[in-house]
VOBA-1610 file (N, C-alpha, C; in pm, whole numbers, padded with zeros to 5 digits, always signed):
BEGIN
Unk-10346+01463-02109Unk-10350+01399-01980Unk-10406+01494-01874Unk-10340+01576-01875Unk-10419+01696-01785Unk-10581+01769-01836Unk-10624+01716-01927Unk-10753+01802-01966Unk-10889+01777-01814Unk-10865+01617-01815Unk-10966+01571-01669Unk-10961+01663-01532Unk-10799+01693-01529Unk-10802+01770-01397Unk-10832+01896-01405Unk-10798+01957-01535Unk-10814+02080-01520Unk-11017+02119-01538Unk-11085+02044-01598Unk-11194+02016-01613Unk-11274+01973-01462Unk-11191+01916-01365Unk-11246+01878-01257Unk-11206+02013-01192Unk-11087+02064-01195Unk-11069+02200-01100Unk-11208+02311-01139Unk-11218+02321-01261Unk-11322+02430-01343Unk-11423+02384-01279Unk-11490+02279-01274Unk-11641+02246-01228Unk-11696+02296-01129Unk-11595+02317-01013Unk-11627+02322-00895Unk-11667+02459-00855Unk-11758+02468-00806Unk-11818+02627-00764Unk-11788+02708-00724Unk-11780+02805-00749Unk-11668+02934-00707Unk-11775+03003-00505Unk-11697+02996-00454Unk-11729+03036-00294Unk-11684+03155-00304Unk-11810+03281-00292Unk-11768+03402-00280Unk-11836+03407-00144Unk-11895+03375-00062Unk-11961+03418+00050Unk-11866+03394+00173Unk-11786+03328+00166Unk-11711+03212+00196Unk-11641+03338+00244Unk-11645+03364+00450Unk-11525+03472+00513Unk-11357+03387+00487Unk-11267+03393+00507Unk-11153+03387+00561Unk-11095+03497+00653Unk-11033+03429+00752Unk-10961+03505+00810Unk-10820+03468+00805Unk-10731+03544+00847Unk-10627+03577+00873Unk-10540+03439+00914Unk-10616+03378+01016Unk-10587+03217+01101Unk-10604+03109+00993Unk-10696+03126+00891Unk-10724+03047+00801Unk-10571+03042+00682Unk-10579+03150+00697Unk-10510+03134+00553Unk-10350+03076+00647Unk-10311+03160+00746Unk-10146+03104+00793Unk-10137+02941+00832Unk-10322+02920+00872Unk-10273+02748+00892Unk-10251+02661+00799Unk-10299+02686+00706Unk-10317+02609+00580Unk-10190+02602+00511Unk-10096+02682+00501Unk-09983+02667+00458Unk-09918+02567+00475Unk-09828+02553+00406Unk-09686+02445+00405Unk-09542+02537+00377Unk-09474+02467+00483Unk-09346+02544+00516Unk-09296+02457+00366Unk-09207+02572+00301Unk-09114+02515+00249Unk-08978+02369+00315Unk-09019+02387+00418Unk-08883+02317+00502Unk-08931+02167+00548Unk-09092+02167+00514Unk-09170+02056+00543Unk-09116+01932+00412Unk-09109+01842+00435Unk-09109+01724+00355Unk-09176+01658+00264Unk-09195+01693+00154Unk-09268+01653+00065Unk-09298+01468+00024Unk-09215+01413+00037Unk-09226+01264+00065Unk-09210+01222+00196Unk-09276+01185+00246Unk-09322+01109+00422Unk-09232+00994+00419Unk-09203+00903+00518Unk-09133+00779+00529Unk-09232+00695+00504Unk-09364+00658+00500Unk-09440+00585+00443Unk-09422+00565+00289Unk-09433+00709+00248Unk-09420+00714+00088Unk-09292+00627+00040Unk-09167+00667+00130Unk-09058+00615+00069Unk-09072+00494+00071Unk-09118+00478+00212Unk-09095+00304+00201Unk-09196+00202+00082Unk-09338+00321+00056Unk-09356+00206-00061Unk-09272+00236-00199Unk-09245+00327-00228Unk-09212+00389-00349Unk-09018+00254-00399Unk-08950+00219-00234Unk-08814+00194-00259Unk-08888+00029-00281Unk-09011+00007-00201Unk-09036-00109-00194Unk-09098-00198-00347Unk-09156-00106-00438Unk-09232-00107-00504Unk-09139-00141-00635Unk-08979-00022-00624Unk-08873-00071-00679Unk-08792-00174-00686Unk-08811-00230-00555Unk-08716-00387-00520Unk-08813-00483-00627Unk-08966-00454-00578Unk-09025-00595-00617Unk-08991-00590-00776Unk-09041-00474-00852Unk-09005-00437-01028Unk-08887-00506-01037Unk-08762-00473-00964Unk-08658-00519-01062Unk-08649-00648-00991Unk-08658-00748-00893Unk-08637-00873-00859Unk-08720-00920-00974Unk-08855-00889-00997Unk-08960-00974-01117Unk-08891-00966-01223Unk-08798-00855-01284Unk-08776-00890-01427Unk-08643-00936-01396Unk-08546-00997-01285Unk-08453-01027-01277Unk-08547-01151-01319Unk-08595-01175-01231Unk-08612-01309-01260Unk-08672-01369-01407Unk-08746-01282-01447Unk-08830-01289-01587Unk-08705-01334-01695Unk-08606-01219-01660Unk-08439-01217-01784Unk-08428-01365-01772Unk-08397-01386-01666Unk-08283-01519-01638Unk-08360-01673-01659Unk-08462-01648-01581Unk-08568-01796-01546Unk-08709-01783-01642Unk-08736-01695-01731Unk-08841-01716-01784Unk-08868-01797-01903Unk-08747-01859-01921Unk-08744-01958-02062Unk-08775-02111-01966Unk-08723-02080-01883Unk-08748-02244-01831Unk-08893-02200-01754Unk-08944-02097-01727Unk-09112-02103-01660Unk-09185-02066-01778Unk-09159-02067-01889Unk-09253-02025-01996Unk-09250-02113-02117Unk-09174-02188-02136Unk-09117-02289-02241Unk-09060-02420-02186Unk-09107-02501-02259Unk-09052-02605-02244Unk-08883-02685-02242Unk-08852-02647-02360Unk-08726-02641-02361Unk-08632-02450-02381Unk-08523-02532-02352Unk-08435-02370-02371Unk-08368-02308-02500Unk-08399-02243-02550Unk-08360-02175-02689Unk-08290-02031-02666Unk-08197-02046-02776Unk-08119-01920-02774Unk-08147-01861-02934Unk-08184-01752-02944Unk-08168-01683-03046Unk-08057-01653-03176Unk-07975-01623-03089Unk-07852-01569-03136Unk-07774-01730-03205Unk-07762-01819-03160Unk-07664-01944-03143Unk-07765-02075-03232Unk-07893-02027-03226Unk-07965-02133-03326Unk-07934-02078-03450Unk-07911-02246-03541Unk-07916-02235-03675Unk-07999-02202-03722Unk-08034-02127-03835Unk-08134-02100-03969Unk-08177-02202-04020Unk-08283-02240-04041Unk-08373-02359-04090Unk-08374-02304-04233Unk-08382-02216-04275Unk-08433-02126-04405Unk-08388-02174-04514
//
């Protein structure tokens, strides 16, 4: 799974001419104390979870009567055999 990225990191051209200073490198950082998931993120990530499990709530319960005609049980039907 990782071979693409690490193949896309390699490709890319190595910048030796390329100054940095001092300002460069302290802005670029990330505080440890910074937040790694945003409230956007959460909200799709919790949202994304509601919709998953409402669909297979509903899939468990209602998908014999939206997918079939009549209702059958597995367990409780007789053997024809």
């Amino acid at each position: 799974m990782d071979n693409l990225g690490a193949i896309a990191i390699c490709s890319e051209p190595y910048e030796k001419d390329k100054k940095r200073t001092q300002e460069d490198l302290t802005t670029t950082r990330i505080s440890k104390k910074h937040n790694l998931l945003t409230r956007d993120m959460w909200r799709t990530i919790l949202g994304q979870s509601a919709y998953q499990f409402l669909v297979i709530i509903m899939l468990m319960y209602f998908g014999t009567f939206m997918f079939f005609e009549e209702s059958f049980n597995l367990i409780e039907k007789p053997d024809f055999t």
